[in-house]
C-alpha positions, 0 to 999 in steps of 0.5 A: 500500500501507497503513503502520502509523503513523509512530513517531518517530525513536527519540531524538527523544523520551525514551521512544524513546530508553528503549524502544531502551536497553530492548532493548539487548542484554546479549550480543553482537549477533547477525545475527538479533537485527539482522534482527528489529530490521529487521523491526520497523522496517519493519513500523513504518515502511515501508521507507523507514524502515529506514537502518543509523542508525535499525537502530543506535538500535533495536538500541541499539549504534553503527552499526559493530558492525551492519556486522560482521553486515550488510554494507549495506542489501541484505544486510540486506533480504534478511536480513529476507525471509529470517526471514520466509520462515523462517516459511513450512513445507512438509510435503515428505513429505505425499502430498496435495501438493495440499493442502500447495500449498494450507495453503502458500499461505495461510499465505504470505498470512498472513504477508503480511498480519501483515507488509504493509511487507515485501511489497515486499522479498518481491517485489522482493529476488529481482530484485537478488539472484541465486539463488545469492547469496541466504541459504538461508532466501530459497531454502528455500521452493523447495527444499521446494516442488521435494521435495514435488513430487518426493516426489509423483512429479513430474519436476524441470522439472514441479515447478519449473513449479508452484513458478513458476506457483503463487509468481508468483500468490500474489504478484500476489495479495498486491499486489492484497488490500493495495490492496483499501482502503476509503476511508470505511468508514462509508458504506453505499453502495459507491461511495461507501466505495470513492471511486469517485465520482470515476470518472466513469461513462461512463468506467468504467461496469464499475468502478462497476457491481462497486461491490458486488464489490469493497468484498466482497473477501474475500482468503482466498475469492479465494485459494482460488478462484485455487488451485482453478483452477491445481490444475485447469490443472496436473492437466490438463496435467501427467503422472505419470511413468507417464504417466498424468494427475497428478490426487490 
């Protein structure tokens, strides 16, 4: 995965350490104001880059006052996906919930990409944090995935077989369009824009031969192709609570 370029360690320069002073709040320091400063940092530098030292001279306060909010470093990754995820909304109340499914799934992709470094905190964070443990924000997501569902007459175990199987794509599918990097996009040969000249061709005849599919990836056509698909399988597989077929 791609990062933005590296900024300096705030205070190594005067102007880092005038931009820090700049944004140093007036009031007291808040848990969101904390966590929009993470995300900054990370959206800078990846992250690796993100320490409770670096999160002090960004907020501009010592590292103590931090603690009063964010306990370590876990609690404040999970604060970081909890105001991205903050940002994804669910109608719960329409009742095309496949078209809902759909919007929600490619304004998760937007998000994705507005904010690359904090994918891997997505994906990962719910492996360390047990659901109950996790902010509402990080939960909030599910629940209104599993209204909607509802809402539209789905049963609790279908609903949250379509939240899983719906999420655990959009995931995969994320991670794939960030590796999607053209190396030299200044060539007009595909193999040559995506390096894949160092493959050798007996070895991977196939890669070589969708040279030209893959340097057109188009990650939102490729989103909606992989919706259409799972809309189908579930449609066909799932019921109604009367028993008939769950089509829109």
């Amino acid at each position: 995965m791609t990062t933005q370029p590296t900024v300096p360690d705030a205070g190594a320069h005067g102007t880092d350490a005038s931009d820090a002073a700049a944004r140093r709040a007036d009031g007291p320091v808040s848990r969101s104001l904390i966590l929009q400063s993470a995300l900054r940092i990370i959206d800078r530098d990846g992250v690796d880059g993100l320490s409770m030292r670096r999160l002090s001279e960004e907020v501009g306060r010592d590292p103590t006052v931090l603690y009063r909010h964010v306990p370590n470093k876990a609690a404040l990754l999970d604060g970081v996906a909890e105001i991205v995820l903050g940002q994804l909304h669910v109608d719960t109340a329409d009742a095309d919930w496949a078209t809902q499914l759909r919007t929600v799934a490619h304004d998760f992709r937007r998000l994705a990409l507005a904010h690359p470094n904090v994918v891997p905190v997505l994906v990962t964070r719910p492996l360390a944090t047990p659901l109950g443990q996790r902010p509402p924000g990080m939960l909030r997501p599910l629940e209104d995935v599993l209204a909607l569902l509802a809402f539209a007459g789905f049963t609790g175990d279908d609903a949250l077989h379509i939240y899983r199987v719906l999420f655990g794509y959009l995931y995969g599918h994320i991670l794939t369009e960030l590796q999607e990097v053209v190396e030299r996009p200044e060539e007009t040969d595909d193999v040559l824009r995506l390096g894949l000249h160092r493959l050798t061709i007996t070895e991977f005849p196939q890669v070589r031969a969708l040279a030209s599919a893959l340097a057109a990836y188009d990650g939102a056509a490729e989103l909606d192709r992989a919706i259409d698909l799972l809309l189908i399988g579930l449609t066909a597989t799932l019921t109604a609570p009367d028993g008939s077929p769950s089509w829109t």
